[in-house]
Structure formats: structure tokens, C-alpha cells
mmJSON file of the N, C-alpha and C atoms, coordinates in Angstrom:
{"data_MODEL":{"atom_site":{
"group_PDB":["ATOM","ATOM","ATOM","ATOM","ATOM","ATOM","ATOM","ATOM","ATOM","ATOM","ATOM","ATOM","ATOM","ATOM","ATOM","ATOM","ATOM","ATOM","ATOM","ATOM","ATOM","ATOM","ATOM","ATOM","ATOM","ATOM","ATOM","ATOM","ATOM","ATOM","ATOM","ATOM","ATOM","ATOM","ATOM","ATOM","ATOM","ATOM","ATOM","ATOM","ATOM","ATOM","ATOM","ATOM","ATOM","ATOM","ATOM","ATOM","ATOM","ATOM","ATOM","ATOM","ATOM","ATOM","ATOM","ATOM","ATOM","ATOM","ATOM","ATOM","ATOM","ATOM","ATOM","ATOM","ATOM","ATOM","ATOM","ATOM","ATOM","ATOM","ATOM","ATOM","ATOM","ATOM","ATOM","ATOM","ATOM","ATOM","ATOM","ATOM","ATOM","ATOM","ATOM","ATOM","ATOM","ATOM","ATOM","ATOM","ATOM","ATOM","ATOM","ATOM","ATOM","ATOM","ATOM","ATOM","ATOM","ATOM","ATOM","ATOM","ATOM","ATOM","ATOM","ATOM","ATOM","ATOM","ATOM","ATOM","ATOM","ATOM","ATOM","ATOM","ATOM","ATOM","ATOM","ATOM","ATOM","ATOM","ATOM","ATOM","ATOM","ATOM","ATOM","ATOM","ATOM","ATOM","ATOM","ATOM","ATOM","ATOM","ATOM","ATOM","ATOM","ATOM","ATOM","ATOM","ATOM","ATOM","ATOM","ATOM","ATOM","ATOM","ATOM","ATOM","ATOM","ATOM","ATOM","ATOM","ATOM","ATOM","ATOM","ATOM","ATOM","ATOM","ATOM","ATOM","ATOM","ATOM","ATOM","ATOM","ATOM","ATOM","ATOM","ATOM","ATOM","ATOM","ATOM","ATOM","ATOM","ATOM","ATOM","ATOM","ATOM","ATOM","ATOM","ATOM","ATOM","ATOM","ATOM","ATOM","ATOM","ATOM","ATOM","ATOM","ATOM","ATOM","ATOM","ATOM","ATOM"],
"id":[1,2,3,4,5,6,7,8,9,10,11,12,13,14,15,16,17,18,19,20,21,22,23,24,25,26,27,28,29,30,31,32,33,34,35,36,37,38,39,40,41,42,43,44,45,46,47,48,49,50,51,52,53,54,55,56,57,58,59,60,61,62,63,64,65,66,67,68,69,70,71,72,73,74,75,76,77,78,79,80,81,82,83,84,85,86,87,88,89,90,91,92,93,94,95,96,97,98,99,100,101,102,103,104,105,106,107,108,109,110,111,112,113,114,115,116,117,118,119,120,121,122,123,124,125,126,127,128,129,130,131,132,133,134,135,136,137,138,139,140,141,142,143,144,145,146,147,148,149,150,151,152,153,154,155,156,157,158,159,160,161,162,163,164,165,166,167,168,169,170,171,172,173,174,175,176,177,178,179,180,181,182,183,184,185,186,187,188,189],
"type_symbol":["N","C","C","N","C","C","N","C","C","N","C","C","N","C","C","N","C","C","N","C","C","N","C","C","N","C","C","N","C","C","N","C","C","N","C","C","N","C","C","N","C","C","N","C","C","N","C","C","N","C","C","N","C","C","N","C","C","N","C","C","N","C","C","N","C","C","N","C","C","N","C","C","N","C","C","N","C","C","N","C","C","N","C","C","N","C","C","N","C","C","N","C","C","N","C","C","N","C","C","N","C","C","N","C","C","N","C","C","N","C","C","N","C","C","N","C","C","N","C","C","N","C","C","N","C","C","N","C","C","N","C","C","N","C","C","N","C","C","N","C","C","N","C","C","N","C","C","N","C","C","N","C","C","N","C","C","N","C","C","N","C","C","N","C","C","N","C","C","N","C","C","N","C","C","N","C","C","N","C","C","N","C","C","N","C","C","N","C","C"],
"label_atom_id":["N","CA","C","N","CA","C","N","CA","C","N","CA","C","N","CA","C","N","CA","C","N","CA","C","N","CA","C","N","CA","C","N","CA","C","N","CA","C","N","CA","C","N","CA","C","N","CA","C","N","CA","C","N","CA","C","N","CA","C","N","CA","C","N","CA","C","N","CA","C","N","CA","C","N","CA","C","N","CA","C","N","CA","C","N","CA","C","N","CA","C","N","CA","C","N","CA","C","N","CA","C","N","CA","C","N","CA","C","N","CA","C","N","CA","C","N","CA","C","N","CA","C","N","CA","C","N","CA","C","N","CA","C","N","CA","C","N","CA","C","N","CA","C","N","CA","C","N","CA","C","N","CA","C","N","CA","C","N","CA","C","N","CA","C","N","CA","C","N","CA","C","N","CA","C","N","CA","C","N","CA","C","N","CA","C","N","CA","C","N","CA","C","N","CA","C","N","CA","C","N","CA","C","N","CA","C","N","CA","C","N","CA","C","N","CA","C","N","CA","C"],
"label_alt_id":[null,null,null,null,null,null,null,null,null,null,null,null,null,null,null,null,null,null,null,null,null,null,null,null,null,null,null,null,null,null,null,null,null,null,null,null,null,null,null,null,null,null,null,null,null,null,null,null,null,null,null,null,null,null,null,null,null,null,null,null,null,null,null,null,null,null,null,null,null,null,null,null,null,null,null,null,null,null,null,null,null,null,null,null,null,null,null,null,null,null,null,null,null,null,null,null,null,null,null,null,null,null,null,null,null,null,null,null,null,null,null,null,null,null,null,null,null,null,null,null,null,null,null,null,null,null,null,null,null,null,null,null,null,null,null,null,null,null,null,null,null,null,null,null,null,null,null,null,null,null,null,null,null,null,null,null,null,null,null,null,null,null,null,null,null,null,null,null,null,null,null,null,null,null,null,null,null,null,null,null,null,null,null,null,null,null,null,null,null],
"label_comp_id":["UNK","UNK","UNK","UNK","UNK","UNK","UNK","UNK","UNK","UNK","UNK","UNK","UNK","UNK","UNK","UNK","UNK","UNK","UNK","UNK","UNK","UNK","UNK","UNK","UNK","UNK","UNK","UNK","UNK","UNK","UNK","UNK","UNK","UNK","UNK","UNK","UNK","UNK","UNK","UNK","UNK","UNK","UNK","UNK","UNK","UNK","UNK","UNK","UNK","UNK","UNK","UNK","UNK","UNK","UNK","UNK","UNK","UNK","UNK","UNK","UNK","UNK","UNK","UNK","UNK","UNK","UNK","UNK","UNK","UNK","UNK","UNK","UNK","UNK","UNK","UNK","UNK","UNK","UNK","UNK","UNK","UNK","UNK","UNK","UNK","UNK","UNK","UNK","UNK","UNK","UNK","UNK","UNK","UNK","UNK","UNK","UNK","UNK","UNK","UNK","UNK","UNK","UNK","UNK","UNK","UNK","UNK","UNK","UNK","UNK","UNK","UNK","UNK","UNK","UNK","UNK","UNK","UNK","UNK","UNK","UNK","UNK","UNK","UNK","UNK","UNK","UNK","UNK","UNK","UNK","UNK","UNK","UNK","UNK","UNK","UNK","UNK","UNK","UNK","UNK","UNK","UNK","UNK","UNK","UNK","UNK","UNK","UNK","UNK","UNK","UNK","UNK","UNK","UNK","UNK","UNK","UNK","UNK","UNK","UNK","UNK","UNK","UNK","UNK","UNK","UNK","UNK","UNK","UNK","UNK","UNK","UNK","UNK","UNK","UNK","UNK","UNK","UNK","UNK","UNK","UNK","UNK","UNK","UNK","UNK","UNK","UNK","UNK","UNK"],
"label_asym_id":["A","A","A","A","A","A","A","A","A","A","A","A","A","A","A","A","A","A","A","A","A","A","A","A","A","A","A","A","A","A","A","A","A","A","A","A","A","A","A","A","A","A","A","A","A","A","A","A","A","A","A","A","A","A","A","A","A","A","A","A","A","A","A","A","A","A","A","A","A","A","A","A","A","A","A","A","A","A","A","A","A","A","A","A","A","A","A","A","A","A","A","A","A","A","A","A","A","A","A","A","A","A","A","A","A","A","A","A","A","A","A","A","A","A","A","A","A","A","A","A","A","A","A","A","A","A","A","A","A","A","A","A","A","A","A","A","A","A","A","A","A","A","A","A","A","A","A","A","A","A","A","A","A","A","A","A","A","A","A","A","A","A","A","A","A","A","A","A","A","A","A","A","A","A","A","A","A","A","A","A","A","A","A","A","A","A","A","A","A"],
"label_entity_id":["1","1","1","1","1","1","1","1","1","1","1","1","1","1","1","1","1","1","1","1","1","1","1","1","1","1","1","1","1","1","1","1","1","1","1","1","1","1","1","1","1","1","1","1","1","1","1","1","1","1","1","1","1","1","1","1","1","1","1","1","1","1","1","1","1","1","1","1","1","1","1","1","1","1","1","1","1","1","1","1","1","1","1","1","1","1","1","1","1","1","1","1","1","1","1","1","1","1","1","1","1","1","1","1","1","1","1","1","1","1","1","1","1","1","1","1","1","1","1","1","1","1","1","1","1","1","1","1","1","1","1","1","1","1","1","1","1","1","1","1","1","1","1","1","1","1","1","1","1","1","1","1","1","1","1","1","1","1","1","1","1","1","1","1","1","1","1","1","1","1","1","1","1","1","1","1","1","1","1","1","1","1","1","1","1","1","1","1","1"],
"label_seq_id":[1,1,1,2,2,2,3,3,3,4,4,4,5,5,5,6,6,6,7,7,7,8,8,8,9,9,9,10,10,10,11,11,11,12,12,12,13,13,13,14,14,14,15,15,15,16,16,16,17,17,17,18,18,18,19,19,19,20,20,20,21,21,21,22,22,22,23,23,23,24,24,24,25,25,25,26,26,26,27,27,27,28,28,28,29,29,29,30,30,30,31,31,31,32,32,32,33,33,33,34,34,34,35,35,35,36,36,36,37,37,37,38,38,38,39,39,39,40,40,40,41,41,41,42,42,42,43,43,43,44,44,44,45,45,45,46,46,46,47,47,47,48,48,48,49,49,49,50,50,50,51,51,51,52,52,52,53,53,53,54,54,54,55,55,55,56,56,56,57,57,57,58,58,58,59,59,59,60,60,60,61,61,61,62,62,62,63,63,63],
"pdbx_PDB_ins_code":[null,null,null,null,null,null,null,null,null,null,null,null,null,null,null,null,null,null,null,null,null,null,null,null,null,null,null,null,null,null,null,null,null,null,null,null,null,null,null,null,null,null,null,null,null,null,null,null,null,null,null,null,null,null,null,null,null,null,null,null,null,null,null,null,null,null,null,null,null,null,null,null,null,null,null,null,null,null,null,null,null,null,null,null,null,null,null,null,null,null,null,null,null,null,null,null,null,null,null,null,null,null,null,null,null,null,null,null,null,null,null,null,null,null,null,null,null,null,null,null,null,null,null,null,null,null,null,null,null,null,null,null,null,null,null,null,null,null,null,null,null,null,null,null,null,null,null,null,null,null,null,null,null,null,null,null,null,null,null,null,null,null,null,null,null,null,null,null,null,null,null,null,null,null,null,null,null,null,null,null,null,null,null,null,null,null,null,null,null],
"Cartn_x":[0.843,0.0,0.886,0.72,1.182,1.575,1.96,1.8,0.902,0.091,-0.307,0.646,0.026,0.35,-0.319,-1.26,-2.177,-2.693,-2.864,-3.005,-4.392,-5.469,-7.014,-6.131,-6.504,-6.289,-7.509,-7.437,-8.649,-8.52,-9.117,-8.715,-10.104,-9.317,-9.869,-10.02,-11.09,-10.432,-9.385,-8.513,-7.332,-8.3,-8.618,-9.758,-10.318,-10.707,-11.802,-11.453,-10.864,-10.319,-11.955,-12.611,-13.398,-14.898,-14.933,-15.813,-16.475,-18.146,-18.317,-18.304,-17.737,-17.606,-16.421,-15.854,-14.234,-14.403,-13.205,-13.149,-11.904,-11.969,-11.69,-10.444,-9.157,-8.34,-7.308,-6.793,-5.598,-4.36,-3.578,-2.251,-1.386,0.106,0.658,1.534,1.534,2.219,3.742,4.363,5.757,6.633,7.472,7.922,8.152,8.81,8.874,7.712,6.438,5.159,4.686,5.112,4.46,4.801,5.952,6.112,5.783,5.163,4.719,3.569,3.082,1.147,0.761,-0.17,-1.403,-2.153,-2.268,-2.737,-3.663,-5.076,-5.711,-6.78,-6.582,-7.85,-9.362,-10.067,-11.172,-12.185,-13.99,-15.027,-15.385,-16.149,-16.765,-17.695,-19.05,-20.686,-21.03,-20.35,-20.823,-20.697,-19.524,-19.487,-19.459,-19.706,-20.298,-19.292,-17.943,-16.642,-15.805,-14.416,-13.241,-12.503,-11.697,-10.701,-9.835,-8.637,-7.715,-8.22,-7.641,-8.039,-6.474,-6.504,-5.109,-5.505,-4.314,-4.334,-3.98,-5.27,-5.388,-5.6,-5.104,-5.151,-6.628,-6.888,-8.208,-8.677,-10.003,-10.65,-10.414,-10.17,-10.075,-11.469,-11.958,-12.882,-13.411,-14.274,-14.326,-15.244,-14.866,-15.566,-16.591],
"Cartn_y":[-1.183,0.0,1.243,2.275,3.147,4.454,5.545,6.526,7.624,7.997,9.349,10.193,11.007,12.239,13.226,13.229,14.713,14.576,14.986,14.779,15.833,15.432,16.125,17.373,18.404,19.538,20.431,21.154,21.413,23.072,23.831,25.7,25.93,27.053,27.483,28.84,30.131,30.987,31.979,32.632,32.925,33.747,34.723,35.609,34.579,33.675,32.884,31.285,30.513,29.069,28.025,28.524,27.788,28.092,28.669,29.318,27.726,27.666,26.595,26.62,27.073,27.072,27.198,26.226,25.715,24.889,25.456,24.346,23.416,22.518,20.941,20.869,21.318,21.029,20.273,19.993,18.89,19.196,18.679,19.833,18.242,19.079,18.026,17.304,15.65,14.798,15.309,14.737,15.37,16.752,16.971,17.565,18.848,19.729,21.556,21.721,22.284,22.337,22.026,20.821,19.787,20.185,20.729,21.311,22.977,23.93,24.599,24.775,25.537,25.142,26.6,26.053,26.969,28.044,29.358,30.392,30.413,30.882,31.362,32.447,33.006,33.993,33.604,33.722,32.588,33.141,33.07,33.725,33.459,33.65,33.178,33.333,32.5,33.374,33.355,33.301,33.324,34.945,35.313,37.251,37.589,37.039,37.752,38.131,37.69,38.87,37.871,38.386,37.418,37.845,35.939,36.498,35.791,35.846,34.748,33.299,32.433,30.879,30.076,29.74,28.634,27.489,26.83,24.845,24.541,23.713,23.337,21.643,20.785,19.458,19.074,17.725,17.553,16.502,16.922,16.45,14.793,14.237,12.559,12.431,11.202,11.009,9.059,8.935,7.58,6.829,5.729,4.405,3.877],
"Cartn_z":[0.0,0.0,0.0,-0.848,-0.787,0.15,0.569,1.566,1.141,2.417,1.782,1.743,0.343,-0.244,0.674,1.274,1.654,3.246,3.838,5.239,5.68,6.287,6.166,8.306,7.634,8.606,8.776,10.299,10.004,10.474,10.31,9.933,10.53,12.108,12.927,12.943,13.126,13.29,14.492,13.651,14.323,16.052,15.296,16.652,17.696,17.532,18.237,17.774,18.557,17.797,18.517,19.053,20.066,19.064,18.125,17.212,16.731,16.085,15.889,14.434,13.942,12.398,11.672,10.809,10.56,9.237,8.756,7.427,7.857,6.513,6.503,5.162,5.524,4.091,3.724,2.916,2.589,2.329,3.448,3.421,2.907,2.324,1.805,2.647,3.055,4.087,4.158,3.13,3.25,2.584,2.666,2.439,2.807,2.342,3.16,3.871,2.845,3.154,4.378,4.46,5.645,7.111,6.956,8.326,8.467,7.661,7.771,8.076,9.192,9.533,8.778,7.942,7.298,8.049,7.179,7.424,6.542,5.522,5.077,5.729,4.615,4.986,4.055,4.976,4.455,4.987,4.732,4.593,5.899,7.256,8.25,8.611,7.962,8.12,9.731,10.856,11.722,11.998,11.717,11.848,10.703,9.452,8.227,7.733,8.101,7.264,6.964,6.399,5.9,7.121,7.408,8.45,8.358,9.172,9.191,9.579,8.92,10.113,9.898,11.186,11.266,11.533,10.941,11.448,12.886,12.715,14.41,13.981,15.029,15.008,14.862,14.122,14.316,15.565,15.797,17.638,17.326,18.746,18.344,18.044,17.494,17.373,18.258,18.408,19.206,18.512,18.692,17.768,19.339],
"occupancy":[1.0,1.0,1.0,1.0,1.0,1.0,1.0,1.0,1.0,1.0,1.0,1.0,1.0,1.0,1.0,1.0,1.0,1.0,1.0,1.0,1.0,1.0,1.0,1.0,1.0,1.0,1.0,1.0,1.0,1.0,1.0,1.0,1.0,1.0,1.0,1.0,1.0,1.0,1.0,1.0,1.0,1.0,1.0,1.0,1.0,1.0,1.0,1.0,1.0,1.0,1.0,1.0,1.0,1.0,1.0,1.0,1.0,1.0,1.0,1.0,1.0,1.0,1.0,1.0,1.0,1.0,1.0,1.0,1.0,1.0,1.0,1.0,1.0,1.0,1.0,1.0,1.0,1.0,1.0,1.0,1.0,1.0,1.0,1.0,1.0,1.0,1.0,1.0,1.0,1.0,1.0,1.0,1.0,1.0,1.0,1.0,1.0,1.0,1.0,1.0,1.0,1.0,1.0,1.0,1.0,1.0,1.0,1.0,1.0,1.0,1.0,1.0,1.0,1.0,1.0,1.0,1.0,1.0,1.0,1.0,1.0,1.0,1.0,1.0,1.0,1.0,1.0,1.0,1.0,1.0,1.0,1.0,1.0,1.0,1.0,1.0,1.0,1.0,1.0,1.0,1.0,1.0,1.0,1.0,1.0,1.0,1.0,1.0,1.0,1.0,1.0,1.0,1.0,1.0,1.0,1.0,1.0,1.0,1.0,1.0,1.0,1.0,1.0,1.0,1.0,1.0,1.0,1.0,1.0,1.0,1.0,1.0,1.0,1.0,1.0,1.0,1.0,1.0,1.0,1.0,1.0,1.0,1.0,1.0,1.0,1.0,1.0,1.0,1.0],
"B_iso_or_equiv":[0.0,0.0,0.0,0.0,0.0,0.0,0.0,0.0,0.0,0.0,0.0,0.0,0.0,0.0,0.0,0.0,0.0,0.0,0.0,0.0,0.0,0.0,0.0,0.0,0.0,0.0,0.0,0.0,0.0,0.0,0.0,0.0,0.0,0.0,0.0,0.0,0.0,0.0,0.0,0.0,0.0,0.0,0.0,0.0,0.0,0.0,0.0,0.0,0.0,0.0,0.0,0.0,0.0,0.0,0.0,0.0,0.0,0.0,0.0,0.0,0.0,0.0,0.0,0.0,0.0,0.0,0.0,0.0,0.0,0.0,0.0,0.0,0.0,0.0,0.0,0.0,0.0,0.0,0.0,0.0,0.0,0.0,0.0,0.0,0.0,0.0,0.0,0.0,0.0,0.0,0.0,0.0,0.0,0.0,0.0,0.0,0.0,0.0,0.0,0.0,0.0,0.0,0.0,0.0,0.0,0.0,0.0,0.0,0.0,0.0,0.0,0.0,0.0,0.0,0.0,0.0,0.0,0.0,0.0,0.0,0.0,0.0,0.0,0.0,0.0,0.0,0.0,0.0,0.0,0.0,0.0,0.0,0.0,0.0,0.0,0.0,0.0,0.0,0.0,0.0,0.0,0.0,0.0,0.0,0.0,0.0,0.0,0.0,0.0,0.0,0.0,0.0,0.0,0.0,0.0,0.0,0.0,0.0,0.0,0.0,0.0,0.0,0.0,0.0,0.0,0.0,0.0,0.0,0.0,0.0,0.0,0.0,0.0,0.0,0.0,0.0,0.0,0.0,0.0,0.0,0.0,0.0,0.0,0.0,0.0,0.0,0.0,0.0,0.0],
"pdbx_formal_charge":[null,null,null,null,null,null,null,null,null,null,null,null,null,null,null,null,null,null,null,null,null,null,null,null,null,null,null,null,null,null,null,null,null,null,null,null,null,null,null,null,null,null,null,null,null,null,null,null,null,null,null,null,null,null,null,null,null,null,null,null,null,null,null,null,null,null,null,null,null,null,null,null,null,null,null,null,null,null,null,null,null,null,null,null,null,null,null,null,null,null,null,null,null,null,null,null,null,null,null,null,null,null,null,null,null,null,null,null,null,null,null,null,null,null,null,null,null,null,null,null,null,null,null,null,null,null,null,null,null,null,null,null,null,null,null,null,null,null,null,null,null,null,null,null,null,null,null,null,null,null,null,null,null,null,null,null,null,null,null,null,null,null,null,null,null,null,null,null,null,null,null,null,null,null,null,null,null,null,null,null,null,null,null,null,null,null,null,null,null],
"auth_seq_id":[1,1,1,2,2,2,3,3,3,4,4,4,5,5,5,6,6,6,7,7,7,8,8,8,9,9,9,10,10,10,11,11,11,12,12,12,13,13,13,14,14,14,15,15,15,16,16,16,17,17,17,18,18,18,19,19,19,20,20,20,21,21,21,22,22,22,23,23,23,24,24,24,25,25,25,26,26,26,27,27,27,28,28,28,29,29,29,30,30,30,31,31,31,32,32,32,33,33,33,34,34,34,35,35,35,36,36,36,37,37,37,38,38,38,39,39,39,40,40,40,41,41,41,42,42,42,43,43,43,44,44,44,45,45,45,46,46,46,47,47,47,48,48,48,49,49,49,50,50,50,51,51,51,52,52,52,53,53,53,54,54,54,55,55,55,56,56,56,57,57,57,58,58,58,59,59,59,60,60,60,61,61,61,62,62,62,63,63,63],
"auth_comp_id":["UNK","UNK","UNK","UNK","UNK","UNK","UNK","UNK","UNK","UNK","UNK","UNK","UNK","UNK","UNK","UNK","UNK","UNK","UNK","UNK","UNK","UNK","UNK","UNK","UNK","UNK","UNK","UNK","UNK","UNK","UNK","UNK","UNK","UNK","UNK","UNK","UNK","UNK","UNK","UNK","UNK","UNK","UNK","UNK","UNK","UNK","UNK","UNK","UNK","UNK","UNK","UNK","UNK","UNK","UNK","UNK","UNK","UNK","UNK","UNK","UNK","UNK","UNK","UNK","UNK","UNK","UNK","UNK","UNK","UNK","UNK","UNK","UNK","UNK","UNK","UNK","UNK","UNK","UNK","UNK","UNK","UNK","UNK","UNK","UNK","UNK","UNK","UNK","UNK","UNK","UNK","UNK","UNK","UNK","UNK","UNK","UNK","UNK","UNK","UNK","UNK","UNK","UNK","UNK","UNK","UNK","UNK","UNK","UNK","UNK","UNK","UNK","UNK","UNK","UNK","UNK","UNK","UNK","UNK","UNK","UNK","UNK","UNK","UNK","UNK","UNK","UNK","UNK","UNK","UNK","UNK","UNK","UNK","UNK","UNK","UNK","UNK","UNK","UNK","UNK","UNK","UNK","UNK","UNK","UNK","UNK","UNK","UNK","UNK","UNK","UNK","UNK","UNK","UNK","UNK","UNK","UNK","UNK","UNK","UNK","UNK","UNK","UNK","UNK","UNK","UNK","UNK","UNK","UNK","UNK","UNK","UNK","UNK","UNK","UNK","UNK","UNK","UNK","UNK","UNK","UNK","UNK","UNK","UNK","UNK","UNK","UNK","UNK","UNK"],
"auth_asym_id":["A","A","A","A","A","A","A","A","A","A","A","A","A","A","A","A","A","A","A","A","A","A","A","A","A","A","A","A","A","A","A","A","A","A","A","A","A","A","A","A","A","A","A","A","A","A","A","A","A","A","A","A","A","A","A","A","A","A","A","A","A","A","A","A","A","A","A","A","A","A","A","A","A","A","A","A","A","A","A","A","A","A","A","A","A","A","A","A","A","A","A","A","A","A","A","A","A","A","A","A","A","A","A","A","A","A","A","A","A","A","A","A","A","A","A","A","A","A","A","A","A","A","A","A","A","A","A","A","A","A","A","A","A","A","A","A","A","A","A","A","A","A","A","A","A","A","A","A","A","A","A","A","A","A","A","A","A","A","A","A","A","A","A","A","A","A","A","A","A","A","A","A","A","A","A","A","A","A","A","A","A","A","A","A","A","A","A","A","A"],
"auth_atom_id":["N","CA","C","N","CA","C","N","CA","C","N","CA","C","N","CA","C","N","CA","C","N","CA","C","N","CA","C","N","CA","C","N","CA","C","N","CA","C","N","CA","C","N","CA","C","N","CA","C","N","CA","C","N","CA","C","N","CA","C","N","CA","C","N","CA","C","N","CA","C","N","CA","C","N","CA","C","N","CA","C","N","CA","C","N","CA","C","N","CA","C","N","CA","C","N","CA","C","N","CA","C","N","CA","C","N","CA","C","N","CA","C","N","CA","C","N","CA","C","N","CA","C","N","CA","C","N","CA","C","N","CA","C","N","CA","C","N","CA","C","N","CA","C","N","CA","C","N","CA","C","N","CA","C","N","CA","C","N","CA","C","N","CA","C","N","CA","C","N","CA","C","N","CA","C","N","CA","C","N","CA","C","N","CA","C","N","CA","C","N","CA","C","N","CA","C","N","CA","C","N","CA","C","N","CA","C","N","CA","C","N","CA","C","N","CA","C","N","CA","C"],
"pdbx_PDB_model_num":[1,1,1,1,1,1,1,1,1,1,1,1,1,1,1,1,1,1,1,1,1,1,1,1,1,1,1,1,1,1,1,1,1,1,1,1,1,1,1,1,1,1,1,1,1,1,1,1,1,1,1,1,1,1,1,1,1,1,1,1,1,1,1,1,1,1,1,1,1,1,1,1,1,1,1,1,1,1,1,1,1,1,1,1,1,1,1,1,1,1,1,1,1,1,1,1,1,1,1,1,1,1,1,1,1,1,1,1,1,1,1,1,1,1,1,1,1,1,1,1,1,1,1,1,1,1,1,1,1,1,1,1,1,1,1,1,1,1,1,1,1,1,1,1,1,1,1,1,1,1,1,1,1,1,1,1,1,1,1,1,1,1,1,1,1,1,1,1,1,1,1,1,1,1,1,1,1,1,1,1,1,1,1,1,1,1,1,1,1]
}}}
């Protein structure tokens, strides 16, 4: 089986990380990139404006 290429991250905003509204993106496994954590500035309909959001780990989840 092969390795992943892309690793699922998840983008919080910078103002408010506890906010209930966040996107879901695919950052690349290895390389330079990979150790750089993501910044975008990205839309947030909860305050209606564009803002920063950073990579934040994603929540465990339980079976």
C-alpha cells in the first residue's frame, strides 16, 4: 500500500479558535510544506466577514 500524499487539517479561526464554524483542508504529508502550519484567509458566516483561520489538530474522534 502506498503513503499518503495529503493529510485532512482542520482551519480554525485565528480571533476565536473555540468558534463553531471551521473548514476541513488537505495539506501536503511530506515535504517543506508539511512542516509549515497553514494560514488562510477565508469567509466566516458566523461574523459575516473574511478572516484569518489557522491549522489546528483535528478532535479525536471515538468508535
Amino acid at each position: 500500500m502506498a503513503k499518503k500524499t495529503h493529510v485532512k487539517v482542520r482551519l480554525v479561526p485565528e480571533a476565536n479558535p473555540d468558534s463553531a464554524f471551521y473548514y476541513y483542508v488537505k495539506k501536503p504529508a511530506g515535504g517543506e510544506k508539511a512542516k509549515v502550519k497553514l494560514k488562510a484567509k477565508k469567509y466566516n458566516p458566523v461574523t459575516r466577514k473574511h478572516e484569518i483561520f489557522v491549522e489546528k489538530k483535528l478532535p479525536p474522534h471515538s468508535k
